[in-house]
N, C-alpha and C positions, 0 to 999 in steps of 0.2 A: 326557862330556868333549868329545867328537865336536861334539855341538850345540854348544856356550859356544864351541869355537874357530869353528866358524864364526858365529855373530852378532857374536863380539867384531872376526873379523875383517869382517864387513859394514859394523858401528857405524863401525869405522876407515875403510872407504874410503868413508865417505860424511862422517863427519864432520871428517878429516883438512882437507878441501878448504876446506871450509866454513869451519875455524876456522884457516888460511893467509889464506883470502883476509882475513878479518879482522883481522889485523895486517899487511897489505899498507897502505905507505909512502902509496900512490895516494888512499887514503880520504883524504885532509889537505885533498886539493884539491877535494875532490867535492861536488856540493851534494845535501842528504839522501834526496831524490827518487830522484838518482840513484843515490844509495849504495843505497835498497831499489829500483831497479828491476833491479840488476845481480846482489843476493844473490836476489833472484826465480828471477834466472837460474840463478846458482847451484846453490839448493834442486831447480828442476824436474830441472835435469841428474843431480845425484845422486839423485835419487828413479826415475830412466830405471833404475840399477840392480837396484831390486825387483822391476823386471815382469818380464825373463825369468824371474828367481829364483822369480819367486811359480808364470808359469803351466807353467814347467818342474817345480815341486814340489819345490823345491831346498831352500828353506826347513825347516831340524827342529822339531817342535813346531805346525808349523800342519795342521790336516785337510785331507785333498783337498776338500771340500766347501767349504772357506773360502779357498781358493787363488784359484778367478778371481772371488768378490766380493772382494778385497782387493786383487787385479789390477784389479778397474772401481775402486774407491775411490780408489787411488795415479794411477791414469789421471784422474780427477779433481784430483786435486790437482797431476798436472800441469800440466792445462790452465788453470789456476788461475792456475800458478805464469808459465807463459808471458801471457796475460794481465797479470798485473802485472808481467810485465818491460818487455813491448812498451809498456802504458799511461804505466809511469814515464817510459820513455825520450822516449816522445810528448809526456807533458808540458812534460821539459827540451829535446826539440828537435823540431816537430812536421815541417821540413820532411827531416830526415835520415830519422827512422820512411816518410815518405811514397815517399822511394825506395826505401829499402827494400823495404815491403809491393809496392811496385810493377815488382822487381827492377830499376832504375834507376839502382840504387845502384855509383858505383865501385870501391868496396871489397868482394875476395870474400868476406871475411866475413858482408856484409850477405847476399849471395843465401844462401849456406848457412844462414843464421838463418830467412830468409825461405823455404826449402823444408822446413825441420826444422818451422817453425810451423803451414804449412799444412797438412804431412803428419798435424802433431798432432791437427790440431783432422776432420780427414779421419776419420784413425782415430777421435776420441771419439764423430763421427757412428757409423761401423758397429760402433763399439760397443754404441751406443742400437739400431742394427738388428737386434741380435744376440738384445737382451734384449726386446723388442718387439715386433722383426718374425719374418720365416721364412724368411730367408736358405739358400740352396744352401750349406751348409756347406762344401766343398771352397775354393768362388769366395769365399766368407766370408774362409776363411783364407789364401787365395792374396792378398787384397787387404790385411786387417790385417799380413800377414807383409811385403807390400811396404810398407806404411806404416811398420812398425817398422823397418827397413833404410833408409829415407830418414830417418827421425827420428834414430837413432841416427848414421850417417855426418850427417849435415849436424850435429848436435850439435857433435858433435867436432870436426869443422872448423872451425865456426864459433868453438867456445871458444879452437880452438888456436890460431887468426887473430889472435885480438884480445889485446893488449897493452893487460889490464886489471887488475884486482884478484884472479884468481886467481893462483895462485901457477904458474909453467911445468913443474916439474917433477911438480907432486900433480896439475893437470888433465888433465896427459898420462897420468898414472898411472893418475889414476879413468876417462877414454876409452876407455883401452886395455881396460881389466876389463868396463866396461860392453858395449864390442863384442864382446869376448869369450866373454862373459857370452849376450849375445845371439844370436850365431853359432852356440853349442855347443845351444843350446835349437835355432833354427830346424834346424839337418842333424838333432837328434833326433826332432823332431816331423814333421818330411818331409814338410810342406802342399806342396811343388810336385810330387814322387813322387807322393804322393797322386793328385793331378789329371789326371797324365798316363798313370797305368795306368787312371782313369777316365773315361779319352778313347779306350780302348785297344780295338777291336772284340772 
């Protein structure tokens, strides 16, 4: 019974958002580009949910052994997801994406998009390092765990800025869980503790 409430309540706060923003007033005016470049955003946002969940072991029913390949696989499909949100919006407007990308942009939401993206595509790299290479584990996780904390605040920020197709009170709502979410993982897992009694003579 344990397990069912928590996936039903997961399914909910990811799919909540999703199908708000979908009957948001705003789609009327949108051109279709744009309509898939912003649920892009969307999808990747709510998928930010499953990685602490998955490499905290929070998840019931999944093996530890299939926690962090399905942590790399979601981390894909985030990067996926940002990708086709940046590309649609590039389409519908190449020179707003270009201050953007280039923090230029006057709007803070843009810089928050713009360090959430980088931080993502940072992190997918030492992910491939992780699985690849032979990383100092400590420094490994001292650098992913700072990535996750940029990814996750500039998210939310960024969602919360923009006066779009999500709905205000579900995006604040899945934000909140998600940092949450990821906050309770980072103090349990103690990648900085770690490092600093490993620095300790």
């Amino acid at each position: 019974m344990r397990a069912l409430l928590i996936w039903a309540a997961l399914c909910t706060a990811i799919a909540v958002p999703i199908i708000a923003a979908a009957f948001s007033p705003l789609l009327a005016w949108r051109e279709p580009i744009y309509i898939a470049a912003g649920f892009a955003g969307i999808v990747g946002m709510a998928l930010m949910l499953l990685q602490p969940l998955l490499i905290g072991g929070r998840l019931p029913g999944i093996r530890a052994s299939d926690n962090r390949r399905l942590h790399l696989w979601i981390g894909v499909l985030v990067v996926t997801a940002v990708v086709l949100h940046v590309a649609g919006l590039w389409i519908t407007s190449p020179p707003d994406v270009i201050d953007v990308l280039l923090f230029r942009s006057p709007a803070p939401f843009g810089i928050w998009g713009a360090l959430a993206m980088w931080a993502v595509f940072v992190s997918a790299a030492l992910g491939l390092w992780r699985v690849h290479g032979r990383p100092q584990l400590h420094v490994w996780r001292i650098a992913h765990t700072a990535c996750a904390i940029l990814i996750v605040s500039g998210t939310i920020l960024h969602a919360a800025m923009i006066e779009g197709t999500m709905h205000p009170l579900t995006k604040l709502l899945l934000g909140a869980v998600i940092f949450a979410a990821t906050l309770h993982v980072i103090i349990e897992r103690k990648a900085w503790a770690r490092l600093v009694r490993q620095r300790k003579p």
